[in-house]
C-alpha positions in Angstrom: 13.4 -8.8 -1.1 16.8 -7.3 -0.7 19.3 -8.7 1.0 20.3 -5.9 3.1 19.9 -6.0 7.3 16.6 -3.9 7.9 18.9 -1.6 9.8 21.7 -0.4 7.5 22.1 2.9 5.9 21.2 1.1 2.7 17.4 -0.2 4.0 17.1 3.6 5.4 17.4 5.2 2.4 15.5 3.1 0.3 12.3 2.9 3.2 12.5 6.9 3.4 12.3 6.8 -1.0 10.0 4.3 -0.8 8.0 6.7 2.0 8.5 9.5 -0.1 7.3 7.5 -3.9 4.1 6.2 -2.5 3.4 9.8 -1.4 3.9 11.4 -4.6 2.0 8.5 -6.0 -1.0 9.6 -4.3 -0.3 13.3 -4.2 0.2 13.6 -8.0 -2.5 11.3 -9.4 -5.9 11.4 -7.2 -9.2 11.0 -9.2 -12.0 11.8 -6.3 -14.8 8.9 -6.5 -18.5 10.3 -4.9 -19.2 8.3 -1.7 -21.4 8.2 1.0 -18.4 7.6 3.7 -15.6 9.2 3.3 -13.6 10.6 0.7 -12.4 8.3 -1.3 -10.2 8.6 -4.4 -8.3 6.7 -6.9 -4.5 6.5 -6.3 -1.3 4.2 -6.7 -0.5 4.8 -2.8 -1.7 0.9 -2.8 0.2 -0.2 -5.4 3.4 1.3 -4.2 3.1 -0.1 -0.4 2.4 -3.5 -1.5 6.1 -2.9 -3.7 7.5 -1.6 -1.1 6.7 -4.9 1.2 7.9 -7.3 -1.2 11.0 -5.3 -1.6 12.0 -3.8 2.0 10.6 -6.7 3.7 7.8 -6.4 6.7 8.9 -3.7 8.9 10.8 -1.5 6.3 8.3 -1.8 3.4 5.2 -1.4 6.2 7.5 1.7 7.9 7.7 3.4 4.2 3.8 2.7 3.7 2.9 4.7 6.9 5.2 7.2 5.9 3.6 7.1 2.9 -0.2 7.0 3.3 -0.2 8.5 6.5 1.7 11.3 6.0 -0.3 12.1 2.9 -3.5 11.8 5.1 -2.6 14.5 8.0 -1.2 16.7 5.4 -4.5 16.9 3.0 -6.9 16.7 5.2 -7.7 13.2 6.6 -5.6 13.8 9.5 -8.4 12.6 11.5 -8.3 9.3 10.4 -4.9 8.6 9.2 -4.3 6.8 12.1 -7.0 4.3 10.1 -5.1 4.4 7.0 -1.5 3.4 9.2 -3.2 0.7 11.1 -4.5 -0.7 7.1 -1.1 -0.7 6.1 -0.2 -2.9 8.9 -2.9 -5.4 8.1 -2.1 -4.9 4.5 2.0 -5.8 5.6 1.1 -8.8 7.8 -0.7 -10.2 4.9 1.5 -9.6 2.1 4.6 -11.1 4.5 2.4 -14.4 5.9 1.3 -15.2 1.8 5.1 -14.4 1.0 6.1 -16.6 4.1 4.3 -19.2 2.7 5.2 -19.3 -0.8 8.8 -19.8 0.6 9.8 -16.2 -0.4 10.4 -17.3 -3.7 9.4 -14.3 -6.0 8.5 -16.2 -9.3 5.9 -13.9 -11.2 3.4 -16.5 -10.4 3.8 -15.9 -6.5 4.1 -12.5 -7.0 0.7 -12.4 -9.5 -0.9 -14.2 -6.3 0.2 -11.7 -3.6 -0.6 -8.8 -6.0 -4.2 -10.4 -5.8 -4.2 -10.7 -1.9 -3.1 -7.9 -1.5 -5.9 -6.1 -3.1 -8.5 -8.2 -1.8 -7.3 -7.3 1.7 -7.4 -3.7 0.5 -11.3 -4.2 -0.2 -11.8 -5.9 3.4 -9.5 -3.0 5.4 -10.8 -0.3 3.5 -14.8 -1.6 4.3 -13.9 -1.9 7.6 -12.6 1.7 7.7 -15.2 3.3 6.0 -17.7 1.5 9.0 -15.0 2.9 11.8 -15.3 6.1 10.1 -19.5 6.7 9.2 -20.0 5.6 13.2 -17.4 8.2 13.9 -19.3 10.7 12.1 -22.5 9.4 14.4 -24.1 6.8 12.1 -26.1 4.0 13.4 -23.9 0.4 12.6 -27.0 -1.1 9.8 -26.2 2.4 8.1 -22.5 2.3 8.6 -22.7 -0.7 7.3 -24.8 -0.2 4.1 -23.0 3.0 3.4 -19.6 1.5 3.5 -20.9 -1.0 1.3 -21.6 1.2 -1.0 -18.5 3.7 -1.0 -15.9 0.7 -1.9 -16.1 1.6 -5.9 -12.4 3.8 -5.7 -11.3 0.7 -3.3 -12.0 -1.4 -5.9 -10.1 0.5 -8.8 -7.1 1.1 -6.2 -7.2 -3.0 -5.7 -7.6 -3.7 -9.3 -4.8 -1.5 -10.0 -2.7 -2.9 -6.8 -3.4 -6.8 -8.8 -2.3 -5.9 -12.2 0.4 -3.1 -11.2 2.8 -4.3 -8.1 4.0 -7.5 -10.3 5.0 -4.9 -12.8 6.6 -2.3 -10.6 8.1 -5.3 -8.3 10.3 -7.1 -11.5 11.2 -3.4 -12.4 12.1 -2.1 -9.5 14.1 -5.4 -8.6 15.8 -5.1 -11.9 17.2 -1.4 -11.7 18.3 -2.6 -7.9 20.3 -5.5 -9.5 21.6 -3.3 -12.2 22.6 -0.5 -9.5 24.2 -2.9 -7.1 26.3 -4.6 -9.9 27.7 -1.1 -11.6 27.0 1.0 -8.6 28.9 4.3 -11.1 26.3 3.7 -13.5 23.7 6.8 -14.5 20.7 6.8 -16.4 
């Protein structure tokens, strides 16, 4: 996590790239997956929020996230619930920070391996959730909502699988070009 007061001009800059990476992450690789809820499809948008938790903290890396996510869903088309895919990311951010929390915030690849793996098993549980809120929106009876739901989790399984093996890898990268910007702050690559 950086060091940095959630408030500076620093933490600002880096939640609004953040807000702006984990858009383009969706926007520029999207592989639709057929599904009886929704419209699901196969993205990094997961991958990137969980790195941006680890690395802005709570409230900056879950700020970039809704940036993120939810501004990519009320500009293609999922405006209607967006407000679904914000209220995940909170979830998603309370997780991430209580697992981090509790691992002492120490960010050995081990702990960071295990929060990978929370974090996309919470992904599964939000996203089923969702995809019930959503089929009862669209007038579905709950055993159907449920069942259906059920049923429309393979993308959510791809996006977590990918959130597991991915955000360690990003994480230790990310944190390294941060170190090397911070100590030679004139260097370009």
């Amino acid at each position: 996590m950086i060091e940095d007061n959630k408030n500076s001009l620093r933490a600002i800059i880096l939640t609004g790239l953040f807000a702006a990476i984990i858009y383009i992450g969706i926007w520029v690789l999207r592989i639709p997956i057929p599904a009886l809820v929704g419209r699901p499809f196969i993205h990094f948008g997961n991958t990137l929020t969980a790195v941006a938790i680890l690395f802005l903290g709570f409230r900056n890396g879950m700020l970039a996230g809704i940036i993120g996510l939810g501004g990519f869903d009320i500009l293609n088309g999922y405006a209607a619930t967006s407000w679904l895919t914000m209220l995940e990311v909170v979830v998603v951010a309370l997780v991430i920070t209580a697992v981090y929390k509790a691992l002492k915030y120490t960010d050995s690849k081990r702990n960071i391996i295990i929060i990978a793996v929370i974090a996309g098993i919470t992904k599964i549980f939000t996203t089923y959730c969702v995809s019930i809120v959503e089929a009862l929106m669209a007038g579905s009876f709950l055993k159907a909502a449920l069942v259906a739901s059920f049923v429309s989790l393979p993308a959510t399984v791809v996006n977590s699988i990918s959130t597991a093996v991915l955000t360690p890898i990003l994480y230790f990268f990310v944190k390294k070009v941060y170190a090397s910007l911070r100590k030679n702050p004139n260097k370009s690559f």
